[in-house]
C-alpha positions in Angstrom: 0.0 0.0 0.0 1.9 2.2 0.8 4.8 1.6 -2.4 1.4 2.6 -4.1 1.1 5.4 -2.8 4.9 6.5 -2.9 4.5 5.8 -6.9 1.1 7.9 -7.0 3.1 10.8 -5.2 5.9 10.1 -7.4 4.1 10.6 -11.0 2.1 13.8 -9.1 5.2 15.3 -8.6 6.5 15.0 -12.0 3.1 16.2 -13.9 2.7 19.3 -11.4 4.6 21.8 -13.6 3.1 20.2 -16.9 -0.4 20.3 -15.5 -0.2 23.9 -14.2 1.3 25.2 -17.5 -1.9 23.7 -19.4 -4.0 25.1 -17.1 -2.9 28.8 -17.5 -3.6 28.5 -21.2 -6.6 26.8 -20.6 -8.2 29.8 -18.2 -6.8 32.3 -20.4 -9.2 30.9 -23.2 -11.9 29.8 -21.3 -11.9 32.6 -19.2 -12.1 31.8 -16.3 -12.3 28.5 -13.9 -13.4 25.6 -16.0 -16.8 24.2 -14.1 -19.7 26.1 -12.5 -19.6 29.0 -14.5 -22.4 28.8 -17.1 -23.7 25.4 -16.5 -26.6 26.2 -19.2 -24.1 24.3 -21.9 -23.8 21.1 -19.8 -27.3 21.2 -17.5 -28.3 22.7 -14.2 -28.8 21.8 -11.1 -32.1 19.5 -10.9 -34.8 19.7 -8.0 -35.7 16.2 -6.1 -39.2 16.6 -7.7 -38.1 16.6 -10.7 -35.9 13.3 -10.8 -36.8 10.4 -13.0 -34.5 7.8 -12.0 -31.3 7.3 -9.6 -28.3 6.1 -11.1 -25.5 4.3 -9.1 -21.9 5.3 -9.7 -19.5 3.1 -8.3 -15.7 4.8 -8.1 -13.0 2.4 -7.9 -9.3 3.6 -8.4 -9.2 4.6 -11.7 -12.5 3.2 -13.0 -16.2 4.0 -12.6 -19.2 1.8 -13.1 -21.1 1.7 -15.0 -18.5 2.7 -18.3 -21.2 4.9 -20.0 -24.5 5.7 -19.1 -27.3 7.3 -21.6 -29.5 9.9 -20.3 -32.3 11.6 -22.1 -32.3 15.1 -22.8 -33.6 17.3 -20.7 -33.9 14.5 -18.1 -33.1 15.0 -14.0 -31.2 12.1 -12.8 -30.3 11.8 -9.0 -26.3 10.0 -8.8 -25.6 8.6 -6.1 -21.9 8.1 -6.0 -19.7 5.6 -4.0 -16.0 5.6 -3.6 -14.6 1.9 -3.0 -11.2 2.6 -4.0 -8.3 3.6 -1.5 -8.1 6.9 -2.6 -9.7 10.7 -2.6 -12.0 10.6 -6.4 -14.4 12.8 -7.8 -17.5 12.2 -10.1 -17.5 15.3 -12.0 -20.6 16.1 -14.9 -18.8 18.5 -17.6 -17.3 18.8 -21.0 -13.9 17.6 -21.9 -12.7 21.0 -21.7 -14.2 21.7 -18.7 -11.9 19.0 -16.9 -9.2 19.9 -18.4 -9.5 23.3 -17.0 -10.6 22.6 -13.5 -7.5 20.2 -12.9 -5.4 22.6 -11.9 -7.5 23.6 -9.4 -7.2 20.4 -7.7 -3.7 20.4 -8.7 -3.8 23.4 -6.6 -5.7 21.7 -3.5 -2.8 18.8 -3.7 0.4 21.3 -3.4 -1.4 23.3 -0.3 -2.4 19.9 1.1 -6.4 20.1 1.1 -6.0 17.2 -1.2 -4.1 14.1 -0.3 -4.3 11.0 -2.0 -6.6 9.1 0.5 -8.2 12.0 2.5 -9.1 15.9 2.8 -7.2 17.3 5.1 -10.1 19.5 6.7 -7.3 21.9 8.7 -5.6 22.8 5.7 -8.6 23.7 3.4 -9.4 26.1 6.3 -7.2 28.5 4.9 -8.4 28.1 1.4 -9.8 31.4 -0.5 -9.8 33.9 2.4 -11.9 33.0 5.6 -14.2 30.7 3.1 -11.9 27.7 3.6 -13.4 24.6 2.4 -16.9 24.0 3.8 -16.9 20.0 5.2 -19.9 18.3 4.8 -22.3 21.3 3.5 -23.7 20.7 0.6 -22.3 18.5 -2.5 -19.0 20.7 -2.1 -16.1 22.6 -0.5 -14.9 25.8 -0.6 -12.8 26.0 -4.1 -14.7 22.8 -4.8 -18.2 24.1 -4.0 -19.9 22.9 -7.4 -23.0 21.0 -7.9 -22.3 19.2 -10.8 -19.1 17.8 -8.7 -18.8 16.0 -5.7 -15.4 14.5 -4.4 -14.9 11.9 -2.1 -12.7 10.4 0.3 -12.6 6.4 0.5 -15.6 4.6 1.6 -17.8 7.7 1.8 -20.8 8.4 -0.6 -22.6 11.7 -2.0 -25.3 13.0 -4.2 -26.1 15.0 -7.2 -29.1 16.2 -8.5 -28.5 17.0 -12.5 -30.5 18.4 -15.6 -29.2 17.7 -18.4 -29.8 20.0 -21.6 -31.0 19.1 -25.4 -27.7 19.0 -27.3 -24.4 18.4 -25.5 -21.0 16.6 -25.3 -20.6 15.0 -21.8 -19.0 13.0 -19.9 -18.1 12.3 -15.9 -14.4 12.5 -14.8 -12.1 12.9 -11.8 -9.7 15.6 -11.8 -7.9 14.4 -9.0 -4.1 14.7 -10.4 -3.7 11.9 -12.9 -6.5 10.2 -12.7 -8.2 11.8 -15.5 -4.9 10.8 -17.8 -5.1 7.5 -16.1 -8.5 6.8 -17.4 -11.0 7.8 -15.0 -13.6 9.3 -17.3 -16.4 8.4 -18.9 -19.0 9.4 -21.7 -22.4 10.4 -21.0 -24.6 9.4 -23.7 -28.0 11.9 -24.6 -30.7 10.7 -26.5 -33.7 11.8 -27.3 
């Protein structure tokens, strides 16, 4: 276990300046952090009312199940996400892009230790954006991390999202947690009519 996760912190290491340098470019074109902001493109936020089925995501170290789910447009599914694996994942609802830009953020968690690769460390994401911190078990989020279409999760714990999805769009579910996305951890969200 714990060669595991010397390796893990090994390969973070070596992608940190890599990762951060695509992230700049990526913000700089997308203008600004690459989730919450204008969800219209990839869904909204759904009510409890409104849901029309639950879907189970199982996150395992570097794999979800199911591999691809289809959703209908315009549908409001409730996930409710497991983490089995050893370490910290996230199930994220966004575009390609959108992951690519919001990995330097939790690039960012890792190097001021919020993030560590089998827990939050809930002392260190007090300091995080001002007085703000990183809220611990409020919501779907924390802090920095404070998204509804995103909820991250330390091993053996479990969340919820609430999601409506729109008419035309190109989705999928990732975790951003350093290399996992570039390990594989992503998956395609199919919409269908």
């Amino acid at each position: 276990m714990k060669s595991r996760i010397f390796a893990f912190a090994l390969a973070f290491a070596g992608s940190v300046f890599l990762l951060s340098m695509a992230g700049v470019s990526l913000r700089a074109a997308e203008g600004g952090h690459g989730h919450g902001h204008g969800h219209s493109n990839v869904g909204k936020p759904g009510e409890a009312a409104d849901v029309t089925r639950t879907i189970e995501i199982v996150m395992r170290d570097n794999s979800y199940e199911p591999n691809e789910v289809s959703i209908k447009e315009g549908e409001t599914v409730r996930f409710i996400v497991k983490n089995v694996g050893e370490f910290v994942h996230e199930f994220n609802i966004g575009t390609k892009e959108m992951h690519l830009a919001h990995q330097p953020e939790m690039m960012q968690m890792m190097e001021q230790g919020v993030l560590e690769v089998d827990r939050i460390n809930w002392d260190a994401a007090k300091g995080m954006h001002g007085s703000k911190g990183m809220q611990h078990g409020a919501g779907h989020g924390m802090g920095m991390h404070d998204e509804p279409n995103s909820v991250l999760l330390e091993p053996g714990k479990s969340g919820e999202i609430i999601w409506t999805f729109p008419d035309h769009a190109d989705l999928e579910f990732a975790c951003n947690v350093p290399r996992h996305y570039d390990a594989g951890m992503h998956r395609p969200i199919k919409l269908t009519h």
